[in-house]
C-alpha positions as CSV (number, residue, x, y, z in Angstrom):
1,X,18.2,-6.9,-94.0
2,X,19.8,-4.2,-92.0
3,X,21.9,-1.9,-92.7
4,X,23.5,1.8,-91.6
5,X,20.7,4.2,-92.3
6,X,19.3,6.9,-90.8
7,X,15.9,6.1,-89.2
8,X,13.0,8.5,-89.1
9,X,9.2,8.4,-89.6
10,X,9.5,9.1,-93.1
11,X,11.6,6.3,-93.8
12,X,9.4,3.9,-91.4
13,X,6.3,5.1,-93.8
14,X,8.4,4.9,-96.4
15,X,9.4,1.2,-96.1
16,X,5.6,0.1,-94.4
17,X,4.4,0.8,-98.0
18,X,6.2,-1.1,-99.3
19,X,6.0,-4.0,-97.1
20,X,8.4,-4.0,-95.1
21,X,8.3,-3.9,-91.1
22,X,11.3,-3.2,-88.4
23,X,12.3,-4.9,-85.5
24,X,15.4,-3.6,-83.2
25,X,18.4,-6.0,-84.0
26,X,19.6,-8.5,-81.4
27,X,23.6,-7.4,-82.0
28,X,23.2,-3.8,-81.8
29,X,19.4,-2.5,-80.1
30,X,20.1,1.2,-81.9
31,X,19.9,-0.5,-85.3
32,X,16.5,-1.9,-86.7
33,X,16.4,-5.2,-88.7
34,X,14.1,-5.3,-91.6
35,X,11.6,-8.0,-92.3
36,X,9.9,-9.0,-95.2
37,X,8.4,-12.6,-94.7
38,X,6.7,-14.8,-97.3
39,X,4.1,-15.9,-96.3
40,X,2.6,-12.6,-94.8
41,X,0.1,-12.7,-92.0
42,X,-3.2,-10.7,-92.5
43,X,-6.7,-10.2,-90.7
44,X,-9.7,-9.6,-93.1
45,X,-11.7,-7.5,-91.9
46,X,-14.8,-8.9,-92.5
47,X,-14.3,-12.1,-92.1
48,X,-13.0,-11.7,-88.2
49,X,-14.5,-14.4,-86.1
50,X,-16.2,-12.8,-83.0
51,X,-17.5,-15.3,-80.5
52,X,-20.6,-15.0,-78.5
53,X,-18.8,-15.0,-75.4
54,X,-16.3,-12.4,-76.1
55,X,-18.3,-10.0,-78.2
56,X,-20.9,-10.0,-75.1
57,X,-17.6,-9.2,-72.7
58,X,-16.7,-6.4,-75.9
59,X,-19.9,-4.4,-75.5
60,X,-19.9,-4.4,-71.5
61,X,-18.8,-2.0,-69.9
62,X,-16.2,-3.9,-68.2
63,X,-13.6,-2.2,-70.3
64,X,-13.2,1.0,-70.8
65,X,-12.0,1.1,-74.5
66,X,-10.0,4.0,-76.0
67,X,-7.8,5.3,-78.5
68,X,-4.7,7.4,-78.3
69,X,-5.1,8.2,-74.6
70,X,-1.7,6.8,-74.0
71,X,0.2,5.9,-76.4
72,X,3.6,5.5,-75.5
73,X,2.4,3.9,-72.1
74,X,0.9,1.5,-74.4
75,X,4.1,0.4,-76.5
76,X,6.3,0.3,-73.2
77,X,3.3,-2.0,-72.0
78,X,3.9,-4.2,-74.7
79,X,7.9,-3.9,-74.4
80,X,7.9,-4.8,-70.6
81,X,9.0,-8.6,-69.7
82,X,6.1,-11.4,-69.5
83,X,6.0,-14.9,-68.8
84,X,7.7,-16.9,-71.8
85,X,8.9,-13.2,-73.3
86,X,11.8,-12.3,-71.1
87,X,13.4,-10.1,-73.9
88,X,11.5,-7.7,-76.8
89,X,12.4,-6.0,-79.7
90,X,10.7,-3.0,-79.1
91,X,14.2,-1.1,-78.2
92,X,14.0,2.4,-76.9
93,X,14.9,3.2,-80.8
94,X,11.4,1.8,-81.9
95,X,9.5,4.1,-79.0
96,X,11.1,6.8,-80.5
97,X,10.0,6.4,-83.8
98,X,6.6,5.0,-83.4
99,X,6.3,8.6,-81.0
100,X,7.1,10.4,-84.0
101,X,4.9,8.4,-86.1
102,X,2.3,8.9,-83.4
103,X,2.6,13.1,-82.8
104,X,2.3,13.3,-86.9
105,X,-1.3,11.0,-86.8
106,X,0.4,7.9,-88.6
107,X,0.7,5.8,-85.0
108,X,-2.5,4.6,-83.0
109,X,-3.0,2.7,-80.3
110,X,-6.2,0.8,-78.9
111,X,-6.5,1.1,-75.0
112,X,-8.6,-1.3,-72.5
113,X,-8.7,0.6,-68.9
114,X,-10.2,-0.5,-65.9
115,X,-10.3,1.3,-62.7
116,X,-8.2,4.1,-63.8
117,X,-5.6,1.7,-65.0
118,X,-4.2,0.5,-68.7
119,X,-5.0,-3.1,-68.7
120,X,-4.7,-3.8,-72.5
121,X,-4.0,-2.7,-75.7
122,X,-2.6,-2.7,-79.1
123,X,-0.4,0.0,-81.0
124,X,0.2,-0.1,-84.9
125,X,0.8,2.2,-87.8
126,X,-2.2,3.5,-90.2
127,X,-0.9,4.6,-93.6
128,X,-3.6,5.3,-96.2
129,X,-6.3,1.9,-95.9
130,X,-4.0,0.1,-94.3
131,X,-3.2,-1.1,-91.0
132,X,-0.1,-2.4,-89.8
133,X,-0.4,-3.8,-86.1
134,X,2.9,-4.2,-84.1
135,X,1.9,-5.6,-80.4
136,X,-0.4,-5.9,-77.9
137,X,-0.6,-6.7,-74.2
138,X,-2.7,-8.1,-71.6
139,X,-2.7,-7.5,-68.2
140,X,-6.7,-8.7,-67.3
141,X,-8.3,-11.5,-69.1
142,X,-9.3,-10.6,-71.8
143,X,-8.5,-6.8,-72.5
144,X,-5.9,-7.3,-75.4
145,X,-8.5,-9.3,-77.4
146,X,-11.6,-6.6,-76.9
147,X,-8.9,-3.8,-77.9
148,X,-8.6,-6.2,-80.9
149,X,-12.5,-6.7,-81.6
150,X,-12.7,-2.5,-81.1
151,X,-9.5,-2.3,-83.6
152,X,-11.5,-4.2,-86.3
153,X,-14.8,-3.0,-85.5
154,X,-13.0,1.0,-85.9
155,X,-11.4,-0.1,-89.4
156,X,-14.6,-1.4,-90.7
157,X,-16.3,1.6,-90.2
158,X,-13.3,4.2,-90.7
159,X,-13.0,2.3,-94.2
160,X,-9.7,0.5,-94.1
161,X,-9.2,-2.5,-95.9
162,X,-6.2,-4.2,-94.7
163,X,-4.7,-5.1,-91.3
164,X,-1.6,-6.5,-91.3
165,X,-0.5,-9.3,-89.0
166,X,2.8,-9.1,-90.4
167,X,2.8,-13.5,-89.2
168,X,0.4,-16.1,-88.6
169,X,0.2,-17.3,-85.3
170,X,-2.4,-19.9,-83.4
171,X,-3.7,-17.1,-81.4
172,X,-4.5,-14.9,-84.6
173,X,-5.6,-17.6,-86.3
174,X,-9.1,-17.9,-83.6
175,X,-10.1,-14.5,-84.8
176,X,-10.1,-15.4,-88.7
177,X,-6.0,-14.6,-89.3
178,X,-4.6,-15.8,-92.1
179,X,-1.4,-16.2,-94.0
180,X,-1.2,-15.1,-97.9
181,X,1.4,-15.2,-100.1
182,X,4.1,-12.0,-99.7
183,X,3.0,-10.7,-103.7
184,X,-0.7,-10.9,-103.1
185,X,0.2,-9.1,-99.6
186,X,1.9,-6.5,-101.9
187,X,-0.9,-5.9,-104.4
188,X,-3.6,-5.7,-101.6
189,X,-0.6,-3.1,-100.2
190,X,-0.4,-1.1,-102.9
191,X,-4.3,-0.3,-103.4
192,X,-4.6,0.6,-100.1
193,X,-1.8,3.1,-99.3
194,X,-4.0,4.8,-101.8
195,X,-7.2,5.6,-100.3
196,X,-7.7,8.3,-97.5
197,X,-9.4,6.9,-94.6
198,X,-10.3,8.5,-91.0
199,X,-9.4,7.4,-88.3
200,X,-11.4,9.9,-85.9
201,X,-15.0,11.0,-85.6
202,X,-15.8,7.3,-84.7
203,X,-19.0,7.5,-81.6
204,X,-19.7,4.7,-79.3
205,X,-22.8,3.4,-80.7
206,X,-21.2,3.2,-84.0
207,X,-18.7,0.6,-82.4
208,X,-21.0,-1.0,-80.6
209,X,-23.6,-1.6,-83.4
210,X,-20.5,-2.6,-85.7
211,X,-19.5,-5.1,-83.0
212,X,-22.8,-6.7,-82.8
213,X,-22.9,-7.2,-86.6
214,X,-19.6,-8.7,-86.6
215,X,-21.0,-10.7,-84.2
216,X,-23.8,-11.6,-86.9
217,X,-21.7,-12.2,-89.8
218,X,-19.7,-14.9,-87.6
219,X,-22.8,-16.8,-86.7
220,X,-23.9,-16.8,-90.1
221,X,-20.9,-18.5,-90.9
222,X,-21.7,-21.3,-88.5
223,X,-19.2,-20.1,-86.1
């Protein structure tokens, strides 16, 4: 749906708990569409499938891994043109808000770095347990998907209980995505918006131990 409305972070937080997500129009790049899709695409958190190879390439130190150092450099990563993607709907608009979002704690984003430069990431919206993750980019092999594994491995321990996909794709679906049906999206929604997780105060070790029992908990699954 879309309509003329004045946007601002309270009205993005407003409609994420609720379930719905925004994308810039095509017709008009100032305006945001509004999606709700049914089915909705979800990660569960403890049920993320972590193979050998890549959680050994997640705890080397091939990747610096961060949060927050740079966020908006991180959404225009994800904005810029790339092979197969020659247009986004991440408009100037959408920066603007997900800045806000991001200056009043509500807006994260998960960095890979490499010689002094942003080679990967992720950026999405934290509002109460749950996580809502809009887009990530690769520019090494490799770095978007160990921003992912450090994502999950932060929301396990920070206590969230819900990360939003908003679809299912193939390439979500190697890591444990799923799709669920939109009203038990909603209920899972509506319990989590009311807890009061951290996001902070998260060490090093503390990812790295989490990582390697993620690692576990796939391999106990077979996988």
């Amino acid at each position: 749906m879309s309509g003329e409305i004045e946007l601002t972070p309270e009205l993005m937080l407003r409609a994420y708990s609720i379930g719905l997500f925004p994308m810039a129009s095509d017709d008009r790049p100032d305006q945001l569409d509004w999606y709700d899709p049914d089915p909705r695409g979800v990660m569960p958190l403890h049920r993320f499938h972590l193979s050998k190879r890549l959680a050994r390439t997640a705890l080397s130190d091939r990747f610096e891994v961060v949060v927050d150092r740079d966020f908006e450099g991180t959404m225009r990563a994800c904005a810029a043109p790339a092979p197969g993607r020659e247009t986004t709907w991440i408009s100037e608009t959408i920066v603007r808000l997900f800045c806000a979002l991001h200056r009043e704690g509500f807006a994260h984003s998960v960095e890979a770095w490499s010689e002094g430069r942003m080679v990967g990431g992720l950026y999405g919206v934290a509002l109460g347990a749950a996580f809502f993750g809009e887009s990530m980019f690769s520019r090494a092999t490799d770095a978007s998907k160990v921003a992912l594994v450090h994502l999950v491995a932060r929301l396990r321990l920070c206590g969230f209980e819900l990360l939003d996909t908003q679809f299912g794709t193939a390439h979500l679906a190697q890591f444990g995505g799923i799709e669920i049906p939109a009203f038990r999206y909603k209920e899972a929604l509506a319990r989590a918006v009311r807890v009061d997780p951290r996001w902070t105060g998260i060490v090093e070790a503390e990812l790295c131990d989490e990582i390697r029992r993620m690692r576990e908990e796939t391999a106990s699954r077979g996988c």
